[in-house]
Structures are given as structure tokens and as C-alpha cells.
Legacy VTK file of the C-alpha trace (Angstrom):
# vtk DataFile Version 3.0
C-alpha trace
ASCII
DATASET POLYDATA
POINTS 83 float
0.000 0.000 0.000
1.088 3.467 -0.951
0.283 5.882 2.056
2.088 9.215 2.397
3.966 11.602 4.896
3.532 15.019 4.760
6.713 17.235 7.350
7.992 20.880 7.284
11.466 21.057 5.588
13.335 21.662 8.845
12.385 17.791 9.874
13.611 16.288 6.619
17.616 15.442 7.663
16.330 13.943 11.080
13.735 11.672 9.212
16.045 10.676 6.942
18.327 9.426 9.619
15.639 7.888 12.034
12.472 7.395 9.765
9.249 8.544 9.893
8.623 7.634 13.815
7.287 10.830 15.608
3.949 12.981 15.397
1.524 14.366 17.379
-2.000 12.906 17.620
-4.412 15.331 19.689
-7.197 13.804 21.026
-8.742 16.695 23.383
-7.321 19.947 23.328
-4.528 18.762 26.249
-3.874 15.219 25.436
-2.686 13.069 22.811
-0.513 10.685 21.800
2.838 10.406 19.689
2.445 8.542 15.950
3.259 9.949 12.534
0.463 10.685 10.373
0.077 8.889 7.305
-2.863 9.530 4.427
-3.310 8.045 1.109
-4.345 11.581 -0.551
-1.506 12.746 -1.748
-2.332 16.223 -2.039
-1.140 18.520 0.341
-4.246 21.178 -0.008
-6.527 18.924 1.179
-4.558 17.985 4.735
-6.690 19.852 7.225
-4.068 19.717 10.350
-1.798 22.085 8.457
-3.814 25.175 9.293
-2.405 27.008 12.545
1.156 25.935 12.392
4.080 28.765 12.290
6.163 26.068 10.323
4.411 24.700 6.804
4.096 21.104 7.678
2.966 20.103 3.930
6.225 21.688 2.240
6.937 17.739 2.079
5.847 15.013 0.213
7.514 11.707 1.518
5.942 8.308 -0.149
6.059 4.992 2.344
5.423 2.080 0.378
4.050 -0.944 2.945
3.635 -4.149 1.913
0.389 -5.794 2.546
1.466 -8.102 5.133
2.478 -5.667 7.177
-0.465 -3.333 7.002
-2.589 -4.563 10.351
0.306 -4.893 12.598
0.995 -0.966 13.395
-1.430 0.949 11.380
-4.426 2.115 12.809
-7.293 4.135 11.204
-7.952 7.570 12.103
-12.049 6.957 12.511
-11.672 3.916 14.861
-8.878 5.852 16.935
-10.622 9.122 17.312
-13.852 6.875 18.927
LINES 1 84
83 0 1 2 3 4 5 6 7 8 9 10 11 12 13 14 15 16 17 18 19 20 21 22 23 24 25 26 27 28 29 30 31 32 33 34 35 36 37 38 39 40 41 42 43 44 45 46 47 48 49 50 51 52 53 54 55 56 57 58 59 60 61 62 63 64 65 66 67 68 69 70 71 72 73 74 75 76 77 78 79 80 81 82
């Protein structure tokens, strides 16, 4: 499956040396929990948790290709999380 990553340029070097392992997942205004985001629309225009940030977290496009056997194991859809 063909999901993408969308970062601000200053966290480009540090991904490339660690991967794509932090983010921030708000789930009330005070809380959340760290796990990249990951989208299969790969258009940045339409990636609502952009707004409000002084740093342009679309200015990159990184594609993650995971193979299909590996797709329930740490993936988890937004809907069912957000519940």
C-alpha cells in the first residue's frame, strides 16, 4: 500500500536518519498521543491539520510504500482511533 507523509522542511535530515517515527495525535485539546500521520491523498491542499502551524508542515511530500502483510500490525485508522 502506498500511504504518504507530509513534514515541514526543517524535519527532513532527522527523518532521513531515524524514519518517519514521531507525530503528534491530539485527542482533546490537552492530550494526545505520539504517531506519525500517514494519508493516502496525496495532495497537500486537502490535509486539514496544516492550518495554525508557524512552520508549513505540507512543504513535504515523503511516499512509504508498505507491503500488505504488514499493514494490520501498526497501522491504525484515524475513525476507529478518534472513537
Amino acid at each position: 500500500m502506498k500511504l504518504y507523509h507530509f513534514t515541514a522542511k526543517e524535519y527532513v535530515e532527522e527523518i532521513k536518519i531515524h524514519g518517519v517515527l514521531l507525530g503528534d495525535v491530539p485527542t482533546s485539546p490537552l492530550e494526545g498521543f505520539n504517531a506519525p500521520w500517514l494519508t493516502s491523498d496525496p495532495s497537500w491542499q486537502k490535509q486539514g491539520w496544516r492550518e495554525g502551524s508557524v512552520i508549513d508542515k505540507a512543504a513535504v511530500r515523503l511516499t512509504i510504500e508498505i507491503p500488505d502483510e504488514e499493514l494490520d500490525k501498526k497501522l491504525f485508522h484515524w475513525p476507529k482511533v478518534a472513537k
